[in-house]
Structure formats: C-alpha cells, structure tokens
TIPA-392591 format. One record per residue (C-alpha): residue in one letter; x, y, z. Coordinates in steps of 0.1 Angstrom, whole numbers, padded with zeros to 4 digits, always signed. Last residue first. Layout:
<rs>
AXYZ/...
</rs>
This chain:
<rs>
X-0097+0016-0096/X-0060+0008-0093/X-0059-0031-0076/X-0034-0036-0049/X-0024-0069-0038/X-0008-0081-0004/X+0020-0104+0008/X+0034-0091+0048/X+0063-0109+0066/X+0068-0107+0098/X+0072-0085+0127/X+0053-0072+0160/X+0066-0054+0183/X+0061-0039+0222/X+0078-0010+0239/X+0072-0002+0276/X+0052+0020+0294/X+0053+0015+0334/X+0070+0052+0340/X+0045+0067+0321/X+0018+0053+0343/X-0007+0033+0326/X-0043+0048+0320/X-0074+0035+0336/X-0104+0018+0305/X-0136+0016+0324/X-0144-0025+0317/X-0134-0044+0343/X-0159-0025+0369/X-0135-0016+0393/X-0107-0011+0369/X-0075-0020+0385/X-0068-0050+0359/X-0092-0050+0336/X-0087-0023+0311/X-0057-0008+0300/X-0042+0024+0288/X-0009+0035+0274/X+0002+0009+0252/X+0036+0011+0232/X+0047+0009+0203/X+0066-0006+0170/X+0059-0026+0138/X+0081-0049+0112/X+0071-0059+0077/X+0090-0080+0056/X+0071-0071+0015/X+0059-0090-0013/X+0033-0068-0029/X+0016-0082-0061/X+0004-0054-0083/X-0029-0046-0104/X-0040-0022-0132/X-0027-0037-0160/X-0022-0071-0146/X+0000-0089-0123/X+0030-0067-0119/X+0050-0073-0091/X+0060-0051-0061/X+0091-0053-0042/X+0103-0052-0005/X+0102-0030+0027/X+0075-0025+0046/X+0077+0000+0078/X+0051+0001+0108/X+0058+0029+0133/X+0047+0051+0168/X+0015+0023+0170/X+0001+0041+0198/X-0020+0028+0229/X-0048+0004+0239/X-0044-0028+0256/X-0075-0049+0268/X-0077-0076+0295/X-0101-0106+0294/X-0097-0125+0326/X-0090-0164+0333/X-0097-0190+0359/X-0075-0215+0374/X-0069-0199+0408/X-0042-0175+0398/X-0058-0155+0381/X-0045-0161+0347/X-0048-0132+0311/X-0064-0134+0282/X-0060-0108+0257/X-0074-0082+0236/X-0051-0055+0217/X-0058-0022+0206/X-0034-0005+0183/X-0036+0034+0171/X-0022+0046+0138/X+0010+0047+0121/X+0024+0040+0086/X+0054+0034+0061/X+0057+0015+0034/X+0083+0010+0006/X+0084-0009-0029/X+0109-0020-0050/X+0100-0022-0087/X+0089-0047-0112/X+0071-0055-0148/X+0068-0018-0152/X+0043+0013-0150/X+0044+0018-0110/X+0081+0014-0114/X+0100+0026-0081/X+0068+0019-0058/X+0060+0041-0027/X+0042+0040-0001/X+0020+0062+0024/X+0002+0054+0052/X-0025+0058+0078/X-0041+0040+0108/X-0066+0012+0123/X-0047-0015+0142/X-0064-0042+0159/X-0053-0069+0179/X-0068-0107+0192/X-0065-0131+0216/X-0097-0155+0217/X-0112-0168+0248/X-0117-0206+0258/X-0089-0200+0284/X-0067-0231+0286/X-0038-0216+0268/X-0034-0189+0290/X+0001-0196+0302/X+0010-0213+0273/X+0008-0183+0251/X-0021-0183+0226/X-0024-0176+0193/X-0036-0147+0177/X-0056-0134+0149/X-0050-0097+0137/X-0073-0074+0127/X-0058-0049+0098/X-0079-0013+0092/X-0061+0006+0068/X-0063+0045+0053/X-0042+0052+0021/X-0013+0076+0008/X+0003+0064-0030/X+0034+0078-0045/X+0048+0056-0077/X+0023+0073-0104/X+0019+0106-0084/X-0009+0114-0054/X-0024+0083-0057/X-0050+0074-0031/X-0058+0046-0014/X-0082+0022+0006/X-0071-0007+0025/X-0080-0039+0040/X-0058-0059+0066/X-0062-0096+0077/X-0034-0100+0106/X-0018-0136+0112/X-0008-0149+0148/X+0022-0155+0166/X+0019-0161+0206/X+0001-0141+0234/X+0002-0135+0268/X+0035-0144+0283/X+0048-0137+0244/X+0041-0098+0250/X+0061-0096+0281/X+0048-0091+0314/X+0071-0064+0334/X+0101-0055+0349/X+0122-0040+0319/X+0155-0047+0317/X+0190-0027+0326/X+0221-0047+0325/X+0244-0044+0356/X+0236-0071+0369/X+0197-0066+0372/X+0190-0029+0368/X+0153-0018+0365/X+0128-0007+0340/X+0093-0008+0350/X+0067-0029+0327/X+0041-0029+0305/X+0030-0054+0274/X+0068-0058+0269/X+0090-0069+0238/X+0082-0091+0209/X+0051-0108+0191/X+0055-0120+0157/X+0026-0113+0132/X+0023-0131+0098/X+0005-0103+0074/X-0023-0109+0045/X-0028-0076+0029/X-0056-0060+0008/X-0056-0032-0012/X-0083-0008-0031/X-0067+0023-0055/X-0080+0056-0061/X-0067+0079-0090/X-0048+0106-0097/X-0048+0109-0135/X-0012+0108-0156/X-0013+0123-0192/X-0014+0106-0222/X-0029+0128-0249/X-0052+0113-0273/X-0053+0126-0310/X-0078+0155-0314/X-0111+0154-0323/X-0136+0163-0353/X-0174+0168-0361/X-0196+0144-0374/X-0180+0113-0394/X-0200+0088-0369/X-0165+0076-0351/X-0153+0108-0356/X-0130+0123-0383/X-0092+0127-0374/X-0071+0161-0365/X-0039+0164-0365/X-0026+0185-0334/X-0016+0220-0352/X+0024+0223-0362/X+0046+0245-0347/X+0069+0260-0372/X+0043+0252-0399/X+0025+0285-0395/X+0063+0303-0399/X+0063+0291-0431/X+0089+0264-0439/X+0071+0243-0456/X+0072+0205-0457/X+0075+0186-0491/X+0054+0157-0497/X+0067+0122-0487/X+0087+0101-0512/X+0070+0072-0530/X+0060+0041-0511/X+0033+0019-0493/X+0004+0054-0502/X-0014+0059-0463/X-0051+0047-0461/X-0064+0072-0434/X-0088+0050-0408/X-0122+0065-0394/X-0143+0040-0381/X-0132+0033-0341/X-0114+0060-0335/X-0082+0070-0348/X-0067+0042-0377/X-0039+0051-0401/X-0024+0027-0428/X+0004+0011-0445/X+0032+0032-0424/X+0066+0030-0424/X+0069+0055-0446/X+0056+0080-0417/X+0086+0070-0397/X+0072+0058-0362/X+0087+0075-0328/X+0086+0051-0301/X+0081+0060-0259/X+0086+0035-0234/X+0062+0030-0205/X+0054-0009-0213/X+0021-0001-0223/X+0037+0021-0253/X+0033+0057-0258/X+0036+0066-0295/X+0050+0093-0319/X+0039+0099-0354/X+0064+0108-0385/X+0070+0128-0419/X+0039+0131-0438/X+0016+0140-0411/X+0028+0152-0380/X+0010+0130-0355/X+0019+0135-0316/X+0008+0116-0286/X-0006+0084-0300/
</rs>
C-alpha cells in the first residue's frame, strides 16, 4: 500500500507494476502487519471529510504493531539499488586474422596473415558475472567467460587444448525489468587472451598465446521473466579485437610474452548466440 486515506480510498502497487486505487466501500476489511486488521462496516455512506486546512494534506495512516506496541506507517515502495549474480552460456564462432600484414592482391586489399579458423574452430564460452543496478532497467557488472575450443584441422592432432579468456566490464539494459518481457542490450569490453596450438612443420606442435583488447562485445535480444527476482536472457552476441602481444613464436624462452608490430595487428571475432540468467540478490 502506498497511500491510505481512511474513509474514502487506498492506493496499491501491484507485482505486475501497475498501480490500483481501491474505493473504501469496497472494502470488508483492513490488514497491516501481521495481527492488526481494521474491520471496515460492508455498507452505509462514509463519514464526512473536513475541509480544514489540517486535512488538506492528510497524515500517513497509521496501524498498530504486530505486538500492539507502538505504531508504523504504511509501506512505501521505493526502488533499492541492488546486486545481482549472472551466468551465461555463449556459442563462439571464430572469424578474421590472428595477425597479419595488409596487402593488395587484385586489386582487393587482404590481410597476409593466419586466420583465426587455421588455429581454432567453434567452441562454447562459460561466463559468470557480478552486477550492480544503478536503476530498475540499468545494470553495470564485472565478467570472467572461459571459452572451450575446437580444433582446426591443421592442429587437430596436438593432444593440447585451445582455449580463450575474457575478463571485462559491462552495462545492460532491460526495457521492463518489472514485466513478463522486455528487450534487452549489452555492451562490454575487457582484455582477451587466447591459447592455441600451433604446427612445426615436422609433425610436432607448440602452444602459442594471444593477448590483446576486446575493443567490443554487443548482445542484443530479450529477457524473460522466470521468477520474482530472476530473468532468462536470450540474446545473439557478436565480439571484436585484436591481439597485440604473443608468446612462442620469437620468444627465446617460449614463454616471455614480445609485442606484435602495429603494422601486423589484425582484427579477430567471435559470434554466436549467448542464453544466460540473472538472479537479483
């Protein structure tokens, strides 16, 4: 309840959002608390309001406590930034260029380089996140999402996994964070590291690294309500950046991470489509 004037009406905030004014003769009886209840008469005219400049803005009714000690006023609904945990389940599509140098080739200009798929096929990515909500539709949040993937062909026979990493931040949005559904939007950066095998030449394999910037990630879909304090995120999900350090290959020790030449950066993605949850703690 967020107002009570006795005698001629009470107003109410429903789950759904919606607010509903209640004629005072519609009521049988009044309950505030968990033992005080005001038995209202089923008929017979209200009593007379006054006009006195003391009724012009009328007090907060008042109610007896639970124990029938003291008094408090009727609640207030009022919105409380709160934190929120998430988790996301994410199919990853590689595309684009691990490194390379643009050239010309007929006209059309490329990039000379590896590409992502030459090292590493589509994959899923288990992400976790924490967040908190600034308004009822506006969230930021931290993320950490490791992503499983397969590998290419080329590298198939190396007993080594291929994974990525991307730790970051975000913000989203949802158009009806108190309804049934709204559309929902997510952006985020952070920082991508990626671990990969890569050939020789002779049969055997190296592990290489990838480190760099994740300039973008943008979700955009709906969110579904699946409980009072939790949403179902269906959401495609598409990602851009590019590396700008490696390991392994011209590091004497394979392991002392050398940074890649400007003019060897290229841009790599990954897309696919992300369903999470989101539960408001």
């Amino acid at each position: 309840m967020t107002e009570v004037v006795s005698g001629d009406h009470l107003v109410i905030h429903l789950g759904s959002g919606e607010t509903k004014a209640v004629a005072w003769l519609q009521l049988r009886s009044l309950q505030i608390g968990a033992g005080a209840t005001i038995v209202i008469a089923p008929s017979g005219p209200p009593p007379p309001r006054t006009t006195s400049a003391a009724d012009a803005t009328p007090a907060p009714a008042l109610a007896p406590t639970a124990d029938g000690v003291g008094i408090v006023p009727p609640p207030v609904v009022a919105f409380s930034p709160r934190f929120s945990l998430g988790a996301r389940l994410t199919s990853l599509t590689p595309g684009g260029n691990v490194y390379g140098t643009s050239v010309t080739k007929g006209g059309v200009t490329v990039v000379d380089g590896p590409k992502m798929t030459d090292y590493v096929r589509s994959g899923i990515g288990i992400e976790g996140d924490l967040g908190y909500h600034v308004t009822p539709s506006w969230t930021i949040y931290a993320f950490w999402e490791l992503g499983l993937l397969a590998k290419s062909d080329l590298v198939n026979a190396s007993s080594d996994t291929s994974t990525t990493n991307l730790v970051g931040v975000g913000i989203n949005v949802d158009t009806a964070p108190r309804g049934p559904l709204g559309f929902y939007a997510d952006a985020a950066v952070g920082g991508r590291w990626m671990t990969v095998s890569a050939p020789n030449g002779d049969g055997t394999f190296r592990r290489e690294t990838y480190t760099g910037f994740e300039a973008l990630r943008l979700s955009l879909g709906i969110a579904v309500a699946i409980g009072r304090n939790a949403r179902l995120l269906v959401a495609p999900t598409v990602s851009i950046g590019s590396f700008t350090h490696s390991s392994g290959p011209g590091c004497s020790d394979d392991s002392a991470c050398t940074s890649i030449d400007e003019s060897k950066r290229a841009w790599h993605t990954f897309g696919g489509l992300t369903i999470g949850g989101r539960f408001d703690l």
